[in-house]
C-alpha positions in Angstrom: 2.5 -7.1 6.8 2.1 -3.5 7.2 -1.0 -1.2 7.0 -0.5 2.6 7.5 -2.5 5.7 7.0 -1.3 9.3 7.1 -3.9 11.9 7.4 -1.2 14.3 7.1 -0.3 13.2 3.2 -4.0 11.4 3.2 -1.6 8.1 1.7 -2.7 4.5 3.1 0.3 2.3 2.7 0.0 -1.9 2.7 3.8 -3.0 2.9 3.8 -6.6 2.3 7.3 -7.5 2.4 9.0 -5.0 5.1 12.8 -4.3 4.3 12.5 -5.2 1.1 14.5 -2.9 -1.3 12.0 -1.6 -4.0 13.8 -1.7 -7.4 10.8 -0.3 -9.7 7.4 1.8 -8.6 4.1 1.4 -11.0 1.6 3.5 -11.0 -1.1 0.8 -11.6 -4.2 3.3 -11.5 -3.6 6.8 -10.9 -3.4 7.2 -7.5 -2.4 4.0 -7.1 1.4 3.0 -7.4 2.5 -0.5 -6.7 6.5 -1.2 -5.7 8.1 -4.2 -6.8 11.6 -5.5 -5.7 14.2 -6.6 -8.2 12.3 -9.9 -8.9 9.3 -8.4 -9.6 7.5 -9.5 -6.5 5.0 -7.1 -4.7 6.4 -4.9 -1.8 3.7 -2.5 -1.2 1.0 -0.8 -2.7 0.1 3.0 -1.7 -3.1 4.9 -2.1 -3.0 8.3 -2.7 -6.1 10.1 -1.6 -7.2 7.6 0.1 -10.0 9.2 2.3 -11.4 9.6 -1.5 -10.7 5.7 -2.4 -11.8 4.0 1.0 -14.6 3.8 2.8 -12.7 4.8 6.3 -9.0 4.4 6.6 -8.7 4.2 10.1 -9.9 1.0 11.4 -8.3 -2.4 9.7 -9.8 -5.5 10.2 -7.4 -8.4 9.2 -8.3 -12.1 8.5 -6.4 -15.2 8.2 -8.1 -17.8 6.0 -7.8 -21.3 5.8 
């Protein structure tokens, strides 16, 4: 998994399957636009504005549970 932000474009992307070919792009919410490969399965979300949508997209704190 992937976690990016671009101050430039203000767009945090979450890729959760790298090199996956996205087949179909949703925007869920606007702002919001989830990419799904050719079997539906989630490949990333990106959010748009996101120094509007999250509290600070700079730091990422990751957990593995279980």
């Amino acid at each position: 998994m992937k976690v990016a932000y671009d101050p430039r474009t203000d767009t945090l992307s979450v890729v959760c399957r790298d090199g996956a070919t996205v087949t179909e792009s949703d925007e869920d919410k606007p702002g919001v636009i989830l990419d799904h490969d050719e079997a539906g399965n989630l490949v990333s979300v990106e959010i748009l504005d996101a120094s509007k949508r999250v509290t600070d997209a700079r730091p990422v704190d990751f957990q593995t549970i279980g």
